[in-house]
C-alpha positions in Angstrom: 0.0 0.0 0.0 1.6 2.8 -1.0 1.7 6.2 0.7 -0.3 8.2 -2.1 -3.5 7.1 0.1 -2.6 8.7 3.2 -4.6 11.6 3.8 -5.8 14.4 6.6 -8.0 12.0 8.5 -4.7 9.9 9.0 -2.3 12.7 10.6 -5.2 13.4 12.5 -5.7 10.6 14.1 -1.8 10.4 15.2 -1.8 13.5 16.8 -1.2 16.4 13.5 -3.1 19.2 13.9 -3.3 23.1 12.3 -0.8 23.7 9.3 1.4 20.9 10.1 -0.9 18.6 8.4 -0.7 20.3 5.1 3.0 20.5 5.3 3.0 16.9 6.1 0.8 16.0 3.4 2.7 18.4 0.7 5.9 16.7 1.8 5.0 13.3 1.0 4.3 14.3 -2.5 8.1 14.8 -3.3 9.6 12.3 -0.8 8.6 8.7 0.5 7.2 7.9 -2.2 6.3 4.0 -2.8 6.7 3.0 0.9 4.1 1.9 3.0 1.2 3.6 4.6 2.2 1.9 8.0 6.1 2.9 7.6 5.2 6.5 6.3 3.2 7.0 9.2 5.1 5.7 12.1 8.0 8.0 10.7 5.8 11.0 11.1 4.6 10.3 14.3 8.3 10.1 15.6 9.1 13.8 13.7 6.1 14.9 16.2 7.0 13.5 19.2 10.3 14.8 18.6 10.5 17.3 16.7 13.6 19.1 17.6 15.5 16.2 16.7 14.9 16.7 12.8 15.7 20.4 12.7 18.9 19.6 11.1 17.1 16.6 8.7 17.6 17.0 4.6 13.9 16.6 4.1 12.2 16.7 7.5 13.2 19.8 8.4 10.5 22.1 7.2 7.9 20.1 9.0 10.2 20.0 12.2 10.2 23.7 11.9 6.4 23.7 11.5 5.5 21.5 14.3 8.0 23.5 16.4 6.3 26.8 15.7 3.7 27.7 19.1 0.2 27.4 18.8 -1.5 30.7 19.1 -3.1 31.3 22.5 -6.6 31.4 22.7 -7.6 34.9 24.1 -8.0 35.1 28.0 -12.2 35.4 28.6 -13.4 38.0 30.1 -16.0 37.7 33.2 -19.6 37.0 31.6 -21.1 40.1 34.1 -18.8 43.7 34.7 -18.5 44.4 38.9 -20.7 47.2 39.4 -18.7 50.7 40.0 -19.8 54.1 40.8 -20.6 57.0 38.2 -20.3 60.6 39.1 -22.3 63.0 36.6 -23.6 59.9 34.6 -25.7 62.3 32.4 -22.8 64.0 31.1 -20.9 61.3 29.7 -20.6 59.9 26.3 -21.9 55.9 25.9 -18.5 55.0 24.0 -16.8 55.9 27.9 -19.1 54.1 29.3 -19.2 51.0 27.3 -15.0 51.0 27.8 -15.5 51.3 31.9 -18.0 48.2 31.6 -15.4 46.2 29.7 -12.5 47.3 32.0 -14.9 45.8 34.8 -14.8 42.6 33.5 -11.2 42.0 33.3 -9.6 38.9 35.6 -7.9 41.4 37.2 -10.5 43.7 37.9 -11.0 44.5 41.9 -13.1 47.9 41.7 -13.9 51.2 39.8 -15.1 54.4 39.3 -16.2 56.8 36.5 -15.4 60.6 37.2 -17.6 63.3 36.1 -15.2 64.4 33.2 -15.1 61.4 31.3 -14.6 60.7 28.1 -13.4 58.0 25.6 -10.0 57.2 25.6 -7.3 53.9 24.5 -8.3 50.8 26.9 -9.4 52.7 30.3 -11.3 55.9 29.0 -10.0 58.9 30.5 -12.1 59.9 33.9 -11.5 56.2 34.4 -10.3 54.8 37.9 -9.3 51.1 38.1 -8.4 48.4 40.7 -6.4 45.5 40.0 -4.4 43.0 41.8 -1.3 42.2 41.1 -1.4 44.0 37.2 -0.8 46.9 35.9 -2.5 47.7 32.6 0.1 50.4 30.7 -2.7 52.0 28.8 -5.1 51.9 32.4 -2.2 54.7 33.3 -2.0 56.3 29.5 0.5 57.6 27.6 1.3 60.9 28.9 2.7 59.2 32.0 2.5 61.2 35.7 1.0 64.4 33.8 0.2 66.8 36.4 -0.7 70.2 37.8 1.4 72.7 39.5 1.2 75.6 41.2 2.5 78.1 43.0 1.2 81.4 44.9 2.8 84.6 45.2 2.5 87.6 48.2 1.4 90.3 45.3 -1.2 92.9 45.6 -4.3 92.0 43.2 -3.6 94.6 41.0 -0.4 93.3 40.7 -1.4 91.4 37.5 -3.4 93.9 35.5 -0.6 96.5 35.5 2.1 93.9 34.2 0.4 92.2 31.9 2.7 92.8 29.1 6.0 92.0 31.5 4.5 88.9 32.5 3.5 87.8 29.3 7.0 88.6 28.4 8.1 86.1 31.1 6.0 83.5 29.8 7.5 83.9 26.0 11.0 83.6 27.8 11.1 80.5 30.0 8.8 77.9 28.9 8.9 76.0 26.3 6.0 73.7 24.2 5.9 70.7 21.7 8.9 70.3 19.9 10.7 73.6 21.2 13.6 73.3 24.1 15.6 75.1 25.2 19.4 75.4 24.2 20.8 74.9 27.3 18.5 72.5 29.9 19.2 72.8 33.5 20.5 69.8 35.2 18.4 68.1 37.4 19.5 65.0 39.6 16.1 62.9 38.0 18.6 62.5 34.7 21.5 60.6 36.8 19.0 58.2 38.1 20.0 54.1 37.7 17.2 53.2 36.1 18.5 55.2 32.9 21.7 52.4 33.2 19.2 49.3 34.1 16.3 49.5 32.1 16.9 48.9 28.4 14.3 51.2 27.1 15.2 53.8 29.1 18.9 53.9 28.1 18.0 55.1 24.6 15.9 58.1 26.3 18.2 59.7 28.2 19.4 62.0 26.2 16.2 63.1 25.0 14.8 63.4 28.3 17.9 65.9 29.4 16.9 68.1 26.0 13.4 68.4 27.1 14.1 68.8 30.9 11.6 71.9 32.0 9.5 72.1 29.0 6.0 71.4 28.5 4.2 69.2 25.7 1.4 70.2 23.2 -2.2 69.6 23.0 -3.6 70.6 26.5 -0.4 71.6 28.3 -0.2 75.1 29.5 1.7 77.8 32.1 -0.5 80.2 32.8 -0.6 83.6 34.9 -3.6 84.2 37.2 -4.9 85.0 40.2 -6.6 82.4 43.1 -8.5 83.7 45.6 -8.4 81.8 48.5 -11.5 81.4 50.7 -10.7 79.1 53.4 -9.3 80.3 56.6 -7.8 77.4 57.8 -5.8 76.4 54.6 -2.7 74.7 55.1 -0.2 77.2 54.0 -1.5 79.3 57.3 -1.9 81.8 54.3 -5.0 84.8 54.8 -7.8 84.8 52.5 -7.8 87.1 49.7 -6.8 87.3 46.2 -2.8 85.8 45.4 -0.8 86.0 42.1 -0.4 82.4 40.9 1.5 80.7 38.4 -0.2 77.3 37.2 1.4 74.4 34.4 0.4 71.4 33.2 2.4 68.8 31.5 3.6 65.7 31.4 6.7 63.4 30.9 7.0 64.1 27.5 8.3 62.0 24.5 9.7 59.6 27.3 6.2 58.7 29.1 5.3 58.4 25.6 7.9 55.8 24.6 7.6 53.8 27.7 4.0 53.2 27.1 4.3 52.0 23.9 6.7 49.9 24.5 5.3 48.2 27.8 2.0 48.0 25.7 3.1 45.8 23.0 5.1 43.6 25.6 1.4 43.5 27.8 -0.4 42.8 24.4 1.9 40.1 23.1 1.6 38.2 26.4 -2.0 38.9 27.3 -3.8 38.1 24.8 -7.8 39.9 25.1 -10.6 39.9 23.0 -10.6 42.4 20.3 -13.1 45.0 22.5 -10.5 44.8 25.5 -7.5 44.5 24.2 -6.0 47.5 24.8 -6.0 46.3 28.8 -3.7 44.0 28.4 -1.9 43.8 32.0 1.9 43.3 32.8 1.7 41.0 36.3 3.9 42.7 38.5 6.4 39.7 39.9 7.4 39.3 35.9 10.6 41.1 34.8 8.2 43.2 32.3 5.9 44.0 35.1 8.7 44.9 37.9 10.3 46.9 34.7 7.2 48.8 34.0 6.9 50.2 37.7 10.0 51.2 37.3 10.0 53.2 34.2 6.3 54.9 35.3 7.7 55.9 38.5 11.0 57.5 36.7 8.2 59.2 34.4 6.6 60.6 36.8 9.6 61.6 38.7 10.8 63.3 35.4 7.8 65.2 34.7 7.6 66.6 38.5 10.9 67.9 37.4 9.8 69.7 34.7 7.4 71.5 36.5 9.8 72.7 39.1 12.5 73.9 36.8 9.4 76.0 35.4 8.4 77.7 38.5 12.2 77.5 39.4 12.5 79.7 35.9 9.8 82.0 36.4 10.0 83.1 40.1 14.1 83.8 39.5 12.1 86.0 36.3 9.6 88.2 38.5 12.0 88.4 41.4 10.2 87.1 44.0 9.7 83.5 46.7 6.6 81.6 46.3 4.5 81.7 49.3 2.7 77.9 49.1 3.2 75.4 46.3 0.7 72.8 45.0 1.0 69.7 42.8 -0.8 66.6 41.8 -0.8 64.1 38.9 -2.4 61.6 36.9 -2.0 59.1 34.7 -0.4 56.9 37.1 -0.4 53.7 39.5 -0.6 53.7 42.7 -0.3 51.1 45.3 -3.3 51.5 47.5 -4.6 49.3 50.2 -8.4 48.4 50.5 -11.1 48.2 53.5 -10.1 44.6 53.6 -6.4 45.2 53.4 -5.7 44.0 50.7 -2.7 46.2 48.5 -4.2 46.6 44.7 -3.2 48.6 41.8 -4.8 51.7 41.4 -4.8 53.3 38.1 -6.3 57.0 37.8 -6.3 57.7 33.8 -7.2 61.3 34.2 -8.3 61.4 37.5 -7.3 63.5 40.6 -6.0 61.8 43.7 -8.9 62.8 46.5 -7.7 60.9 49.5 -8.8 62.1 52.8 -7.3 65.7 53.6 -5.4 65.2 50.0 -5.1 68.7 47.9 -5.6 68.7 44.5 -6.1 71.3 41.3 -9.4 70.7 38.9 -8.6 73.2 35.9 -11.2 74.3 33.6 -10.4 75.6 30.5 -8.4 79.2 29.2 -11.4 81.2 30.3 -12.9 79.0 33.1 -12.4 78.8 37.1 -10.1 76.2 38.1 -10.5 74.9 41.3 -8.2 74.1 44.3 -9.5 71.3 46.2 -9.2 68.9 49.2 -9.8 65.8 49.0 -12.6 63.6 51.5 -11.7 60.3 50.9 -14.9 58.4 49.6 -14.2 54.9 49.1 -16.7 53.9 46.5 -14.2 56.7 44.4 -11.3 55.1 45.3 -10.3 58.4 46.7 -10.4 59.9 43.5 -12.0 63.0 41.6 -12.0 64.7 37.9 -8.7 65.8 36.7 -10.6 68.8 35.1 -13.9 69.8 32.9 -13.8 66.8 30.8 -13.7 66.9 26.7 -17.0 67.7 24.8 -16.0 67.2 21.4 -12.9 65.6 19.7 -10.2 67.4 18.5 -11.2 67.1 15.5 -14.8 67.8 15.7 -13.7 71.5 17.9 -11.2 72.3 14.7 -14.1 71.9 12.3 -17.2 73.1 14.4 -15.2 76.3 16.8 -14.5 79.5 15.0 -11.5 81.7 15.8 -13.9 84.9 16.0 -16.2 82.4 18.8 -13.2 82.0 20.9 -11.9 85.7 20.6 -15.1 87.1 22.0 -15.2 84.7 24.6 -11.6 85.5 25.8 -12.3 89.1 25.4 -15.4 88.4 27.6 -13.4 86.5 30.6 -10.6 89.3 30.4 -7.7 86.6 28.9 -4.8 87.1 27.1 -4.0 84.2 24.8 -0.5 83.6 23.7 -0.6 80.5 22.1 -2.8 77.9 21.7 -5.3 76.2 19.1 -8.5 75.4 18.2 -9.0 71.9 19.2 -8.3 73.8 22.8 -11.0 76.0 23.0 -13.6 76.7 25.8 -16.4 75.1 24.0 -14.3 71.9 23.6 -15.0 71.6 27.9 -17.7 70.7 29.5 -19.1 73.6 32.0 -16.3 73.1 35.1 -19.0 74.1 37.4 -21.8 71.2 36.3 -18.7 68.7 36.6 -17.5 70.3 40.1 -21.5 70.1 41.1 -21.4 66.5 40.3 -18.7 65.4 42.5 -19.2 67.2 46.2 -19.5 64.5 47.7 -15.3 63.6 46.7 -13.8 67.1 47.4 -14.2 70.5 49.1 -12.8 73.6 47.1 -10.7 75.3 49.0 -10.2 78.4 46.6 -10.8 79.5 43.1 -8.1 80.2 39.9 -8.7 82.2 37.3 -7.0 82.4 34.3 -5.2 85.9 32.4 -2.3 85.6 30.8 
């Protein structure tokens, strides 16, 4: 009997399975011919029992190769019913946001979460998103602009400070900061650059340089440095500072084309090993006692340790400009991790994807946009938050959608209306991108207690 009558259902039935039985097949068609079905067979069954030891073979060796090649993994499964998590200002948030919060719920890992007010549709986790997991950390649950944050500090100036020196201070702002692409020629050192992880980390060893050449600058998009004023309500603040109306200088960045870098290349690492269904698979988790995962922590906490530095060397750069000592500082971020214990002890990941730490007694800034309030807040500490709030107003429209619908004149009148000067900045930016800051600050009393108000000028 010769082999010509061997077909799928055999290999089958020895244990082929997949692609290796058409190479098998195709290879019998050019070699072995005229022996028997029984001695063709047995010799494939040893090649897949063993097939490492006919890489080398003359005519094996494709098949070898084939049979040595991993199965794909079949995609984890997702829990058949999302935990239930709280919403804060439901009404005012798109379904897509929502429909990504209930699929982040059903993740393996999933412990807890919570929607903020301001939330909107973002990769994976949308952004307003607040996740728990345990023992994960899900690169784009912390997002790409990694440990962006707020800053700000107060000055001891009279209010009218501002409104005579408008054109100085704008002045200032021209001179020492930086956006987007633009650095400056010579960055100020900063002991974040000499960190190890820079020498341990692969990944990180090719940023270094460009993380030194963008040391106290400020990206695109959203980031800012503005000139304002804050006027501060609450007596018993905890700079000891009287109420009334300060001088402030507020910035928000992040860790630039670093954070950026790290969470692309953490992602595909969490993709290629945890595999989701296409509707989740930008969750993909890094378990934290793998080399990827402890490397991860790593690399966010150096991000957000870099960006931090940026801010000060902004605020470092303008109070040496206007001459004077700030009298309180302020700073938060997000887009991060956080290691956070429950009410049953138990540590798990926290990720806030555009959302404000609000721990018991915890300050925080909520901006609005170039012509609305921001707000200076403390946090209360509601668990079924996971001590979090809204990192600001919250996106209404896409970038996209505010360069095509928002005219220039619309935004003109509605600085010259708030009494803002605006140096730079574009469309996809404008007020009427935001949700109203106030609606959003209404929904989530219950989180924080304002503690003053900041306006923006200049």
């Amino acid at each position: 009997m010769e082999n010509q009558k061997l077909n799928g259902n055999d290999l089958l039935a020895i244990g082929f399975e997949g692609k290796a039985i058409g190479a098998a097949l195709q290879l019998l068609q050019t070699a072995y011919k005229g022996k028997t079905k029984e001695h063709t067979l047995a010799l494939l069954k040893k090649v897949l029992d063993t097939p490492e030891q006919y890489r080398e073979h003359p005519v094996l060796a494709p098949l070898a190769e084939e049979l040595l090649v991993p199965a794909p993994a079949e995609p984890l499964a997702l829990k058949p019913d999302q935990q239930a998590y709280a919403i804060w200002g439901a009404e005012g948030i798109e379904v897509r946001a929502l429909n990504q919060m209930d699929i982040a719920m059903r993740l393996p890992v999933t412990r807890a979460g919570a929607l903020m007010p301001d939330a909107h549709q973002g990769y994976g986790l949308p952004i307003g998103g607040v996740l728990a997991t345990e023992n994960a950390v899900i690169p784009y649950g912390v997002g790409v602009d990694i440990g962006c944050r707020m800053a700000m500090t107060l000055y001891d100036m009279p209010a009218t400070f501002l409104e005579q020196n408008r054109e100085r201070l704008k002045g200032l702002l021209v001179d020492n900061t930086r956006f987007g692409r633009a650095t400056f020629q010579k960055p100020k050192e900063h002991a974040v650059i000499d960190r190890p992880e820079f020498r341990d980390i692969p990944i990180l060893k090719g940023l270094k340089d460009r993380a030194f050449e963008q040391l106290g600058s400020s990206g695109g998009g959203n980031h800012f440095v503005e000139w304002g004023t804050v006027e501060l309500a609450d007596a018993q603040n905890e700079w000891g500072l009287a109420p009334g109306t300060y001088l402030a200088l507020l910035s928000h960045s992040g860790s630039r084309g670093m954070g950026a870098a790290i969470a692309g290349h953490y992602t595909k690492l969490a993709m290629e090993g945890c595999m989701l269904p296409q509707e989740a698979r930008h969750l993909a988790w890094l378990d934290l006692d793998t080399e990827a995962g402890q490397e991860y922590w790593l690399a966010m906490n150096l991000a957000g340790d870099y960006a931090s530095a940026c801010h000060q060397q902004i605020h470092e750069r303008l109070a040496a400009a206007i001459g004077q000592q700030p009298l309180a500082r302020i700073e938060n971020h997000h887009n991060f991790a956080w290691k956070e214990k429950d009410a049953q002890g138990r540590e798990l990941i926290v990720h806030r994807k555009g959302a404000t730490p609000a721990g018991k007694g915890v300050l925080g800034i909520i901006p609005g946009s170039m012509t609305a309030p921001g707000f200076i807040v403390r946090g209360k500490g509601l668990s079924a938050s996971l001590n979090s709030a809204s990192h600001g107003a919250g996106r209404t429209m896409s970038r996209t959608k505010a360069k095509e619908l928002i005219s220039p004149e619309a935004v003109q009148q509605q600085l010259q209306q708030a009494g803002v000067d605006l140096i730079g900045s574009g469309l996809d930016e404008a007020p009427g991108a935001y949700k109203d800051i106030r609606k959003v600050m209404a929904f989530q009393q219950e989180l924080v207690e304002v503690v003053a108000l900041s306006y923006p000028r200049l």
